[in-house]
C-alpha positions as CSV (number, residue, x, y, z in Angstrom):
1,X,-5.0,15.3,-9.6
2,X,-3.0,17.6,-7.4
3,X,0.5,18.7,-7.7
4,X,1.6,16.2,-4.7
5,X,0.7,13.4,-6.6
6,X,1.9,14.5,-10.0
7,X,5.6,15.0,-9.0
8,X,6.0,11.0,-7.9
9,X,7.4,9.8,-5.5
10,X,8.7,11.9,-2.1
11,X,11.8,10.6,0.1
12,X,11.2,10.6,3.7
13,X,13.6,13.5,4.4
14,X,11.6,15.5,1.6
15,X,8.8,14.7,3.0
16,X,9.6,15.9,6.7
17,X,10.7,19.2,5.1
18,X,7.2,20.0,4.4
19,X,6.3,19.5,7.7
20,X,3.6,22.5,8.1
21,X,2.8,23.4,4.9
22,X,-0.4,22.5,3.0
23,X,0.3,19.4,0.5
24,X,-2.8,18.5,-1.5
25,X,-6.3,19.3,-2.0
26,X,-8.7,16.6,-3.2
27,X,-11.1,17.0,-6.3
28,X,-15.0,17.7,-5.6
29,X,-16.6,14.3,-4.0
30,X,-20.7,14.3,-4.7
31,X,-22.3,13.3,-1.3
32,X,-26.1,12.0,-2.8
33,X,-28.7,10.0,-1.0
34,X,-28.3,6.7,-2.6
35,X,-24.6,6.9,-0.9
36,X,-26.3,8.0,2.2
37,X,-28.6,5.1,2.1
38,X,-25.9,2.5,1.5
39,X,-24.1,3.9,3.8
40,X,-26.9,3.4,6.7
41,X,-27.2,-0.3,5.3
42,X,-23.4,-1.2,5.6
43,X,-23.1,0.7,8.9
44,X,-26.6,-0.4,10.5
45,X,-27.6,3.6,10.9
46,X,-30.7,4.0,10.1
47,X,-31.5,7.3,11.7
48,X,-34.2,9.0,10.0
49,X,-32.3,12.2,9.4
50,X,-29.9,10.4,7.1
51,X,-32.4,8.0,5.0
52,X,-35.9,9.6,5.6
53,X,-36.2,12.7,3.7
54,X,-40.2,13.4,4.2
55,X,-39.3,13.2,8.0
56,X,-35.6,15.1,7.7
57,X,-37.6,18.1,6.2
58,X,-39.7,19.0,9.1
59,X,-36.1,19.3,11.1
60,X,-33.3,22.3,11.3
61,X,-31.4,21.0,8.5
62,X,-34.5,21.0,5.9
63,X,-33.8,17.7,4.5
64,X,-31.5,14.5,4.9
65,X,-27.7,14.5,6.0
66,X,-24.9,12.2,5.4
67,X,-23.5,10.2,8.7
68,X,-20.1,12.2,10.3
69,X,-18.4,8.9,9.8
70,X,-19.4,8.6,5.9
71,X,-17.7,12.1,5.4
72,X,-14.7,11.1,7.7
73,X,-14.4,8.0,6.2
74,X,-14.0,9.7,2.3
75,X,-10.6,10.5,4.0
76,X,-9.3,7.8,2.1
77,X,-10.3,8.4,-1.1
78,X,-9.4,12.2,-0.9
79,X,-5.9,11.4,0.4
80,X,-5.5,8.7,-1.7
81,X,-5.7,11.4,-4.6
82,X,-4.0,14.6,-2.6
83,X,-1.1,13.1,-0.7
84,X,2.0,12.4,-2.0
85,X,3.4,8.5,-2.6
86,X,6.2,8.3,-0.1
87,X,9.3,6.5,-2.2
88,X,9.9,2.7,-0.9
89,X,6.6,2.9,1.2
90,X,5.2,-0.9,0.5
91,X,2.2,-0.6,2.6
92,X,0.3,2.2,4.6
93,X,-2.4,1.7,7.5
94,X,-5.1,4.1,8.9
95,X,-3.5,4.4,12.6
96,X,-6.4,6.4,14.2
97,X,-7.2,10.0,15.1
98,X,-5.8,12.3,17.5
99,X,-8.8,14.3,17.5
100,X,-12.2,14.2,14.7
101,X,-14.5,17.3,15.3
102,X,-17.8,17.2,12.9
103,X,-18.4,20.9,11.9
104,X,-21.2,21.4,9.9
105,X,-23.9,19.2,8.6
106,X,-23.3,17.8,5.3
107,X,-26.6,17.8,3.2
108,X,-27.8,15.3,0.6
109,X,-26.6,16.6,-2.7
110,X,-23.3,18.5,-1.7
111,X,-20.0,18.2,-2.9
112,X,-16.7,17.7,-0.7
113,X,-13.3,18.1,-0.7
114,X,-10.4,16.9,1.4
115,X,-7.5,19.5,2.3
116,X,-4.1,18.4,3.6
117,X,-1.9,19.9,5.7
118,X,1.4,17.5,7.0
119,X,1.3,18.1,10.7
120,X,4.0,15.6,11.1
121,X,6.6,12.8,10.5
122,X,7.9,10.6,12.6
123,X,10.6,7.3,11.7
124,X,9.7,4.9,14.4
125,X,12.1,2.2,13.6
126,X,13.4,1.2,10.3
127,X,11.2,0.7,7.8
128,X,8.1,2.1,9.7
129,X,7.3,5.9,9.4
130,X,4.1,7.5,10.9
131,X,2.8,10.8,9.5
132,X,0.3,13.3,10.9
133,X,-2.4,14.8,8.7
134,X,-4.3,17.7,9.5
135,X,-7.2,17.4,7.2
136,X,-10.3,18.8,6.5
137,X,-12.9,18.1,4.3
138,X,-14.5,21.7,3.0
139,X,-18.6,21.6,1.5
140,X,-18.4,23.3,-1.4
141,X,-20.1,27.1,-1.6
142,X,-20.2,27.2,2.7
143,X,-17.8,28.9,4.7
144,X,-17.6,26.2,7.7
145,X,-15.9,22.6,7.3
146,X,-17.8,19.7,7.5
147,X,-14.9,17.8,9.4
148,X,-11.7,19.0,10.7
149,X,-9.1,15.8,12.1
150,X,-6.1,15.0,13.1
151,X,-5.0,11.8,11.2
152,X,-2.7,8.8,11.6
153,X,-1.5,6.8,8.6
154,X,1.3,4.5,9.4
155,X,3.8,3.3,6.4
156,X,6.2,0.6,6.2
157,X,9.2,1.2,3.6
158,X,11.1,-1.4,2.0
């Protein structure tokens, strides 16, 4: 657990006066191939870099890798655990991406990590607050990112 989540609950006004600053890091998030496989099977992505690892070998990256949107999608999860629980926030909703760039191949067998920065907050109307992460989700023991977005999560307060 990070030290976002551990000190409860943030006001809205608190949470705007960490606008800029970095607010939680995930823990490690194993990326094997069994997820990659059911990953293909929910998605219907069967390319044979991500589930064919006789094939994947004989490529650049040596072996299989995990699909950009099974990374991107561990968003969740990671900020789930790294972002702070806004106080009076009943509900929030994935609201999209300003911009999603995929990095650096994530290979079968490496651990992940999701880093939050609060790019911004914004009170729409009452009772509805949108809030800008600038996330990226590090490989473990490399020096690029494997993604680096610009994320949307909408919350409505009571």
């Amino acid at each position: 657990m990070t030290a976002a989540r551990k000190t409860g609950p943030v006001t809205i006004e608190s949470l705007m006066a960490m606008t800029g600053q970095e607010i939680g890091v995930s823990s490690w998030y194993l990326i094997d191939q069994p997820q990659i496989d059911a990953f293909a099977k929910v998605t219907h992505d069967h390319q044979f870099i991500h589930v064919d690892p006789e094939r994947a070998a004989a490529t650049p990256f040596g072996g299989t890798i995990a699909h950009g949107f099974l990374t991107l999608s561990l968003l969740s999860a990671m900020g789930q655990e790294a972002q702070p629980q806004i106080e009076g926030a009943v509900m929030g909703i994935n609201y999209g991406f300003d911009k999603v760039r995929f990095l650096s191949p994530v290979r079968s067998g490496a651990r992940l990590r999701g880093r939050f920065v609060l790019g911004d907050v914004k009170q729409n109307k009452p009772g509805e607050v949108d809030v800008l992460w600038q996330a990226t989700v590090e490989i473990e023991g490399e020096r690029r990112p494997a993604v680096k977005a610009d994320w949307l999560n909408r919350f409505y307060l009571t």
